[in-house]
N, CA, C and O atoms as a DFTB+ gen file, in Angstrom:
468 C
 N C O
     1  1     109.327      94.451      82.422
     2  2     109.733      93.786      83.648
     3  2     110.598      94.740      84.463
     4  3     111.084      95.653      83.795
     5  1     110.887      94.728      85.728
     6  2     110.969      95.424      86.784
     7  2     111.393      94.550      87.854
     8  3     111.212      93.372      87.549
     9  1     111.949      94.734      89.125
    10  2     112.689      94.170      90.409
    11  2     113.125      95.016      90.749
    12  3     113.812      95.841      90.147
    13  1     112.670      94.950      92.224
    14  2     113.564      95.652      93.674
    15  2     113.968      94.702      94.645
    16  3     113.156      93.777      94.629
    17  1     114.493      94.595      95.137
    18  2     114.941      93.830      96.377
    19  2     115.437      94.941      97.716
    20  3     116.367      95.747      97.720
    21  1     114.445      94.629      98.787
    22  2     114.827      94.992      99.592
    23  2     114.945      94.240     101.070
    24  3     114.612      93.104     101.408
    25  1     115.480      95.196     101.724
    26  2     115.630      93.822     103.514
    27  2     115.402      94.773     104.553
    28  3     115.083      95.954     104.413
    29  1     115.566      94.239     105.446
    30  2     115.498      95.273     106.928
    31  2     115.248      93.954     108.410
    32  3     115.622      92.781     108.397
    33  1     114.702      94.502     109.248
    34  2     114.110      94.048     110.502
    35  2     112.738      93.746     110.584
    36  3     111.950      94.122     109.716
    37  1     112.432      93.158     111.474
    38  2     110.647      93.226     111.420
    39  2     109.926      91.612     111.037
    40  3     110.716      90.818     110.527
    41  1     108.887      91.258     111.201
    42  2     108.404      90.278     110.982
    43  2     107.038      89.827     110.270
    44  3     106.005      89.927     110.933
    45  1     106.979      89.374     109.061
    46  2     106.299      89.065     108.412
    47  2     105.019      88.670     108.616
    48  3     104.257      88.877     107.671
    49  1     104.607      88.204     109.501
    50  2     103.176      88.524     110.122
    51  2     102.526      89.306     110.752
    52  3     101.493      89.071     111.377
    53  1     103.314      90.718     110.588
    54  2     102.859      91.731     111.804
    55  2     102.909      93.091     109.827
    56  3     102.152      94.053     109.698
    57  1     103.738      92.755     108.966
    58  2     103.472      93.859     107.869
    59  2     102.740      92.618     107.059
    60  3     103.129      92.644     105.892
    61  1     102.030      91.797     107.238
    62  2     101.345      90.568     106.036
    63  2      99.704      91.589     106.640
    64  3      98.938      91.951     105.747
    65  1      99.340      91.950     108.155
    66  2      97.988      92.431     108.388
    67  2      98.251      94.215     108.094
    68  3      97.232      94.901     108.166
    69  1      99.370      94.827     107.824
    70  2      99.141      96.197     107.176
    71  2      99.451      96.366     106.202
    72  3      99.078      97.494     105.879
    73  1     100.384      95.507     104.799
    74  2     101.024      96.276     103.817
    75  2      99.824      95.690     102.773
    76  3      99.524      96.412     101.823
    77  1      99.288      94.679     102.901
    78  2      98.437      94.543     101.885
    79  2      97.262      95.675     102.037
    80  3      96.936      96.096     100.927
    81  1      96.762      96.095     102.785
    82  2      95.813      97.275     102.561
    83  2      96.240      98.741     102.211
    84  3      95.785      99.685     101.564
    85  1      97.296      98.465     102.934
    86  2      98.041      99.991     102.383
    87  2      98.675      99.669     101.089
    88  3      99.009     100.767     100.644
    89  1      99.068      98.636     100.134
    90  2      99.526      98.820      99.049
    91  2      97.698      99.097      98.036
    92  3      97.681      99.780      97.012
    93  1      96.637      98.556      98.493
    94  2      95.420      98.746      97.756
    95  2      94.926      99.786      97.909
    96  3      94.188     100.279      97.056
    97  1      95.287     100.509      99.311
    98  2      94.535     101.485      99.707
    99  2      95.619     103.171      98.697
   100  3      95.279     104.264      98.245
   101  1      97.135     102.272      98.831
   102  2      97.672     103.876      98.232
   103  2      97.857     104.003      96.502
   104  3      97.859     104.974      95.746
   105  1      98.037     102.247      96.242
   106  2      98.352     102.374      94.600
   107  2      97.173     102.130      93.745
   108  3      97.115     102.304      92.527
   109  1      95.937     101.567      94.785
   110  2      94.862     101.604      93.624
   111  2      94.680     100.611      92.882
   112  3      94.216     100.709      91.746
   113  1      95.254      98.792      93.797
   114  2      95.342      97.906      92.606
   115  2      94.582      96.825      93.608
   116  3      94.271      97.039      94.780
   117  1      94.380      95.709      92.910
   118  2      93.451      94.602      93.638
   119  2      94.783      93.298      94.030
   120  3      95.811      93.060      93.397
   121  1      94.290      92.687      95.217
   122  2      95.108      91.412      95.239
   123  2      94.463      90.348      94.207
   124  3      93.262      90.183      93.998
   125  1      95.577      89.648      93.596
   126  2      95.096      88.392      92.597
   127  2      94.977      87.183      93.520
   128  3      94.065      86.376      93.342
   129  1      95.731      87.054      94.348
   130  2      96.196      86.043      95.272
   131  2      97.426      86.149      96.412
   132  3      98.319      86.990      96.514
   133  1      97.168      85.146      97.103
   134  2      98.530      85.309      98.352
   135  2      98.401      84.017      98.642
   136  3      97.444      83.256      98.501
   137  1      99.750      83.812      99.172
   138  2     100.008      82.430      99.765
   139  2     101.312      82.221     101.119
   140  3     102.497      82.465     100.890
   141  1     100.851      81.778     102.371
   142  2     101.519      82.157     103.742
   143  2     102.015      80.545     103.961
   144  3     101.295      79.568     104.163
   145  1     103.504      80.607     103.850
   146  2     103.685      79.093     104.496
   147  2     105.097      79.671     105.525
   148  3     105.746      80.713     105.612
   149  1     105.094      78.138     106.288
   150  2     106.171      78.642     106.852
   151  2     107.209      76.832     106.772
   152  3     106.760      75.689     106.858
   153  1     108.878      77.389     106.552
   154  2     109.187      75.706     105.943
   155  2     110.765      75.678     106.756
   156  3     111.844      75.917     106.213
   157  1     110.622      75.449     107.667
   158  2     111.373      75.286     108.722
   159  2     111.497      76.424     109.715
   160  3     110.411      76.823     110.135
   161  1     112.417      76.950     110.119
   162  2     112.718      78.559     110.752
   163  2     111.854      79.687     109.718
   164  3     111.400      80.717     110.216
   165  1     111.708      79.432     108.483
   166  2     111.310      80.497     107.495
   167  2     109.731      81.058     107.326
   168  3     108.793      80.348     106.966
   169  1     109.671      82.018     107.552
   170  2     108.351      82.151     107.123
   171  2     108.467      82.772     105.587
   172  3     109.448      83.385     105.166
   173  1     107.264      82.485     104.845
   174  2     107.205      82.635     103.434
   175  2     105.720      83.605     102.999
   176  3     104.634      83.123     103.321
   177  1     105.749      84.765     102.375
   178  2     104.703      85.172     102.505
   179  2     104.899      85.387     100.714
   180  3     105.945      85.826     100.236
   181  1     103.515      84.933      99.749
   182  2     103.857      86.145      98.576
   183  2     102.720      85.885      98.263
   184  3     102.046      84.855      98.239
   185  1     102.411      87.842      97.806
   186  2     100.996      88.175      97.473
   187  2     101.267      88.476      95.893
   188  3     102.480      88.478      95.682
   189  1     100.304      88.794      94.428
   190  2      99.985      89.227      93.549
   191  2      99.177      90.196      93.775
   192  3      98.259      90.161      94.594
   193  1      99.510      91.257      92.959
   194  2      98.854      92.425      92.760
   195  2      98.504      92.529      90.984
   196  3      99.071      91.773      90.195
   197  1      97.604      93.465      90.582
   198  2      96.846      93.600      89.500
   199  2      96.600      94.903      89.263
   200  3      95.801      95.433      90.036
   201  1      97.150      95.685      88.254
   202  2      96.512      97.137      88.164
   203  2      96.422      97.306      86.858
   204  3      97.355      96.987      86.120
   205  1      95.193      97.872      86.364
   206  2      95.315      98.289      84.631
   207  2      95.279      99.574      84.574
   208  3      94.720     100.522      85.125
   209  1      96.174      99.309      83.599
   210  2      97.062     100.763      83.310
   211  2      96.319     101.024      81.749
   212  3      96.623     100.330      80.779
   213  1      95.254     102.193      81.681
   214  2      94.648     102.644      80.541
   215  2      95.214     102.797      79.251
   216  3      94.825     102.296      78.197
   217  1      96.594     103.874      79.546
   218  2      97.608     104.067      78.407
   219  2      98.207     103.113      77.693
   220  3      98.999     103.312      76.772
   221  1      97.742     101.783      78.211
   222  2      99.023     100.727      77.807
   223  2      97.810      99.502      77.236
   224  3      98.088      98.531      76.532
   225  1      96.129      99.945      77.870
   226  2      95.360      98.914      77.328
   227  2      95.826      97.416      78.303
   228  3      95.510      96.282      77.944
   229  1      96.343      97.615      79.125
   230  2      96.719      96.667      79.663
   231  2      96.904      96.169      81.099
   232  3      96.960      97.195      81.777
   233  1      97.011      95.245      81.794
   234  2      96.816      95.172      83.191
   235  2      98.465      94.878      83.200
   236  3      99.163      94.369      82.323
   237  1      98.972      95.610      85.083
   238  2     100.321      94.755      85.359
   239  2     100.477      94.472      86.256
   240  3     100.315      95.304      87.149
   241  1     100.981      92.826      86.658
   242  2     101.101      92.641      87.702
   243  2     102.446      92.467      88.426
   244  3     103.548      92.267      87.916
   245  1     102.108      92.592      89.771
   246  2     103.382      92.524      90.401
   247  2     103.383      92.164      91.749
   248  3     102.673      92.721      92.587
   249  1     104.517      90.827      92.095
   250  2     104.177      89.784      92.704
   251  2     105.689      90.379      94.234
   252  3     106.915      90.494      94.259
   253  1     104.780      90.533      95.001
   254  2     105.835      90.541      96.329
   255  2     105.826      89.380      96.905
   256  3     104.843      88.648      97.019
   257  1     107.538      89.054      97.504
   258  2     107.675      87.705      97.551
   259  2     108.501      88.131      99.261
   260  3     109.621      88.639      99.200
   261  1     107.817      87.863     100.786
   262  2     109.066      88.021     101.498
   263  2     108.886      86.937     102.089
   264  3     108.005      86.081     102.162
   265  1     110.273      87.201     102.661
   266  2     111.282      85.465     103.499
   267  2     111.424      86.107     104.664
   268  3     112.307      86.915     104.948
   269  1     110.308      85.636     105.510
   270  2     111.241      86.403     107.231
   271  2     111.723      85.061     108.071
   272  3     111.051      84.147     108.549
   273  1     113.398      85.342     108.063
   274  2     113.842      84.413     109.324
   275  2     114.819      84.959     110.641
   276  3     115.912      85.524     110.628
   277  1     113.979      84.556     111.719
   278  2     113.770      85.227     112.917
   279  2     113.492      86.782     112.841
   280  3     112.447      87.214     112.354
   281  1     114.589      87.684     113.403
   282  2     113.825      88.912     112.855
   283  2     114.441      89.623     111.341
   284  3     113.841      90.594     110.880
   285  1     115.164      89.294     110.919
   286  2     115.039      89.321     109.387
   287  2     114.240      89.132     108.384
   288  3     113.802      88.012     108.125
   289  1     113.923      90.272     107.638
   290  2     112.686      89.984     106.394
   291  2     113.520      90.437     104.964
   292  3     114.095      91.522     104.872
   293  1     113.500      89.845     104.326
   294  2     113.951      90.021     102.756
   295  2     112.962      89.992     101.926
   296  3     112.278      88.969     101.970
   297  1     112.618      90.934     101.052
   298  2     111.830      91.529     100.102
   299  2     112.086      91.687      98.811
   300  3     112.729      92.694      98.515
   301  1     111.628      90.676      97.613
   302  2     111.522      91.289      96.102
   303  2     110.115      91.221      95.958
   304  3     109.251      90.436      96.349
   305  1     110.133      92.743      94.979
   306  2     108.845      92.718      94.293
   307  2     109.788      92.615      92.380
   308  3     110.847      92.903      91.821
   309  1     108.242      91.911      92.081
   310  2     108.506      91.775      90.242
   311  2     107.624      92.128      90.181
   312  3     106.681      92.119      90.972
   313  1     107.825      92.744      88.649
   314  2     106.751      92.881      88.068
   315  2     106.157      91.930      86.828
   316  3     106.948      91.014      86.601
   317  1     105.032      91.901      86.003
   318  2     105.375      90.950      84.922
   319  2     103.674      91.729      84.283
   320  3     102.798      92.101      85.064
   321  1     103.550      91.825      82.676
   322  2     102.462      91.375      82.138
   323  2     102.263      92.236      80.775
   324  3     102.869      93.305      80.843
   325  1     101.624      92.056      79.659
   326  2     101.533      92.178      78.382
   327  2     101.238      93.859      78.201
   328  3     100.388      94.311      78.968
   329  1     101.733      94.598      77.462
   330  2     101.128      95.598      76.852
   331  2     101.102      96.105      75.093
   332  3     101.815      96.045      74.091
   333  1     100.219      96.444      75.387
   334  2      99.629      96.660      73.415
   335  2     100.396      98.412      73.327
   336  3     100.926      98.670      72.246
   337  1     100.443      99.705      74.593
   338  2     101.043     100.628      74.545
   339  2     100.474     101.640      73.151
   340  3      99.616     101.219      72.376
   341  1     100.953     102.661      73.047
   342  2     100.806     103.379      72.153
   343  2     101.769     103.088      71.017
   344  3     101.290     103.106      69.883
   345  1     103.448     102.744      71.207
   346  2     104.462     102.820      70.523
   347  2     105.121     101.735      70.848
   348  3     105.495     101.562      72.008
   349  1     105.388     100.738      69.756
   350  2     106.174      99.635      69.769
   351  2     105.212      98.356      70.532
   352  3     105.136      97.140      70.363
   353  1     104.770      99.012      71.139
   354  2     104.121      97.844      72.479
   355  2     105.090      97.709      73.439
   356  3     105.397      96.565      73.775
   357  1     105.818      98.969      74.121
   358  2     106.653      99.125      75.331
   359  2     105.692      99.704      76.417
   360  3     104.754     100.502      76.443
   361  1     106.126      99.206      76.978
   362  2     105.334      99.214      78.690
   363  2     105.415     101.060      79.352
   364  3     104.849     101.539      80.335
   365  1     106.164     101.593      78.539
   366  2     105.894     103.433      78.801
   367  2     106.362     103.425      80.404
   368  3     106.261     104.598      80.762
   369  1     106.724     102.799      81.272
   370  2     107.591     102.849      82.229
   371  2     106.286     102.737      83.556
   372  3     106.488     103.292      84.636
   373  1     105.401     102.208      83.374
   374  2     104.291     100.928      83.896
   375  2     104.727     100.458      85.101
   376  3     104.350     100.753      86.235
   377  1     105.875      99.407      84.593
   378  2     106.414      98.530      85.301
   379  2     107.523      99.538      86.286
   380  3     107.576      99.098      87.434
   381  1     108.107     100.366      86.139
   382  2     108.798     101.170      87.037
   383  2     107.961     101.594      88.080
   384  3     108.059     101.418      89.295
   385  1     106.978     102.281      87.290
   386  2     106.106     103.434      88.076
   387  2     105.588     102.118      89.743
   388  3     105.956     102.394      90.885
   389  1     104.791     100.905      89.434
   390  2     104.451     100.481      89.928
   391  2     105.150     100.176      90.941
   392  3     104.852     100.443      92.106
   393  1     106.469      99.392      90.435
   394  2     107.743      98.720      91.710
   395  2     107.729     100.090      92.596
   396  3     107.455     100.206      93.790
   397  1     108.064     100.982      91.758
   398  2     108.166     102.316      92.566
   399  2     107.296     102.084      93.855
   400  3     107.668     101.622      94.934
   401  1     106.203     102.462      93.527
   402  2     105.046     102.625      94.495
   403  2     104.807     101.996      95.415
   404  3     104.194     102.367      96.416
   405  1     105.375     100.696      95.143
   406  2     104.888      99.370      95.934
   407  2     106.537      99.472      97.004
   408  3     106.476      99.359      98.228
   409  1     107.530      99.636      96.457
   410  2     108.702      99.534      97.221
   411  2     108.548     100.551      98.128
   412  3     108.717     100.193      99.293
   413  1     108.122     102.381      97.859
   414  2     108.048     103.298      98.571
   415  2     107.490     102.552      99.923
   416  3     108.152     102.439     100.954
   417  1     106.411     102.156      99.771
   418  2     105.338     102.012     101.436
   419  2     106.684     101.254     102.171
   420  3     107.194     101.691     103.203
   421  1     107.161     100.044     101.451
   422  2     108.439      99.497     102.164
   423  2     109.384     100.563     102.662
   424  3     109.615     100.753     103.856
   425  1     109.914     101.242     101.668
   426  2     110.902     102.096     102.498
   427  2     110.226     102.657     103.380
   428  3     110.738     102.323     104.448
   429  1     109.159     103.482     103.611
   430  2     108.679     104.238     104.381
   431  2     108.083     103.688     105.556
   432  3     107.007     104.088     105.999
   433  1     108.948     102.534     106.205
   434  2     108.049     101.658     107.314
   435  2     109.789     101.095     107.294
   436  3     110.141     100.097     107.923
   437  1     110.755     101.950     106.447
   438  2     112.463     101.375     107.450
   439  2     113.288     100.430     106.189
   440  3     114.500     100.469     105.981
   441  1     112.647      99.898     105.709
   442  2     113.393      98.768     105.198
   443  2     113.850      99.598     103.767
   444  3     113.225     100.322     102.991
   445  1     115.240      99.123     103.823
   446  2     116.718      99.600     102.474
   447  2     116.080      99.178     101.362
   448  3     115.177      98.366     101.559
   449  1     116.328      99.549     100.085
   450  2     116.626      99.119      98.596
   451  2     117.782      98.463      98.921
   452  3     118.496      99.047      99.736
   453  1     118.290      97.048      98.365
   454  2     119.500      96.565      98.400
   455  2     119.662      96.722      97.083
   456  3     120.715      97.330      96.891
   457  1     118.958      96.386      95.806
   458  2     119.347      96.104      94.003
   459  2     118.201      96.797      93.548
   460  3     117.135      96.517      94.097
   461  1     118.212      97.528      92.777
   462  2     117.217      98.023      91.778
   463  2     117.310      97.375      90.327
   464  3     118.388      97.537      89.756
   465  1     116.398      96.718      89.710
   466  2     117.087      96.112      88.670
   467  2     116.112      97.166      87.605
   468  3     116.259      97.115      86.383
C-alpha cells in the first residue's frame, strides 16, 4: 500500500478529459472504472487503474480520488492489491513505483505533493 495527496488550482472536468489518457498512455495501465458525481458545490471524480506487474505475478491497482470545489482540486491516489513476489510476498516497491508515476503527470501539470505516505 501506497498514498500521495496532492492539491493545486484547476478544475476537474477540464484534467477528467486529459489525465486519464495520459496516465494510460505514459504508465501503461488500463482503467477498471470511474465514477463523476457532483454533491453540492463539489465535484467528485474517481477513476481505478490496473497494471500487472510480472515480477510480483501480480496486478496493482490504484484508485485516484479528486474533490474540485470552485477552483480548488484535491488529489489522493492509493494504491491497493495482492502479490505472490519473489521474497516473502512483498510488493518489491510496485506500489511506490506506480503512485510515483501516476502523481508525476500531476506534478507536471502544477499541482504540490502535500503528504507522501
Amino acid at each position: 500500500m501506497a498514498r500521495v495527496h496532492l492539491d493545486g488550482a484547476g478544475d476537474i472536468e477540464k484534467l477528467f478529459n486529459t489525465f486519464i489518457a495520459e496516465i494510460v498512455e505514459k504508465v501503461g495501465d488500463r482503467v477498471v472504472d470511474s465514477v463523476v458525481k457532483e454533491i453540492n458545490d463539489v465535484k467528485v471524480l474517481c477513476v481505478t487503474f490496473e497494471k500487472y506487474y510480472f515480477r510480483l505475478s501480480s496486478h496493482v491497482a490504484v484508485t485516484v480520488l479528486l474533490l474540485n470545489i470552485e477552483d480548488y482540486v484535491d488529489i489522493e491516489i492509493m494504491s491497493a492489491g495482492g502479490s505472490e513476489g519473489l521474497v516473502l510476498n512483498l510488493s518489491e516497491g510496485a506500489h511506490e513505483s506506480y503512485i510515483s508515476e501516476i502523481a508525476e503527470i500531476f506534478t507536471d501539470k502544477g499541482y504540490r505533493i502535500i503528504k507522501d505516505d
